[in-house]
N, C-alpha and C positions, 0 to 999 in steps of 0.2 A: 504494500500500500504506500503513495506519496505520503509522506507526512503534509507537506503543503496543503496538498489538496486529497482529503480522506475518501470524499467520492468515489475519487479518480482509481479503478483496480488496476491492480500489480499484471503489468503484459503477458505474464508467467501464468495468471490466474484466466486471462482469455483467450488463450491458443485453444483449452479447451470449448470452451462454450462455441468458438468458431468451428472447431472439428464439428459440433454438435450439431449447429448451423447449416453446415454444409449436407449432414448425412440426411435431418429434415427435408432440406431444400428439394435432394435429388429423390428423396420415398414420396416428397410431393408428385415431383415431374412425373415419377415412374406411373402414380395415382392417374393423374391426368393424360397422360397416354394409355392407362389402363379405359379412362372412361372411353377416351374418343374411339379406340376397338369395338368399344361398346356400342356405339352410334355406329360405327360403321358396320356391325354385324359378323367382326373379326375376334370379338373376345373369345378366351379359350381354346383360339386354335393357334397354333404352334409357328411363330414368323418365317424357323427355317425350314420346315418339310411341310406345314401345312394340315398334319396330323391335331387331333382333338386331345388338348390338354386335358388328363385324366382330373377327377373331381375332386382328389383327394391334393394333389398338387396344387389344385384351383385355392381349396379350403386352405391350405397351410401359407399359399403366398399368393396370395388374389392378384396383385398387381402383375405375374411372372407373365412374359411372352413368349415362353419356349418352354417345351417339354422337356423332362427330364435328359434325356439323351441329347437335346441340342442348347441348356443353358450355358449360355458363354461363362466364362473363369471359372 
């Protein structure tokens, strides 16, 4: 913490809350590319072969675009 200015947190103490930031930000995006699949009549089915994301994959990461055999990393 500054002594000056007590408000002000230690840069040390916001590297996290930025990781934290970032990881909402992107499970946002991932939501909202989830929805517009949804508009377009694409949810649940698999972006790289086109196969129907099983239900239970759907339940455990509703946002996912790929089937288990084609989720990237």
């Amino acid at each position: 913490m500054d002594p000056e200015h007590p408000s002000t947190p230690d840069p040390a103490e916001r590297a996290p809350d930025l990781t934290i930031l970032a990881k909402v930000e992107s499970e946002l995006a991932d939501v909202e590319r989830s929805l517009a699949r949804l508009d377009e009549g694409t949810y649940g089915t698999c972006q790289a072969c086109g196969a129907v994301i099983d239900d239970e994959r759907l339940a455990a990461e509703p946002a996912t675009a790929f089937c288990a055999e084609h989720q990237p990393g």
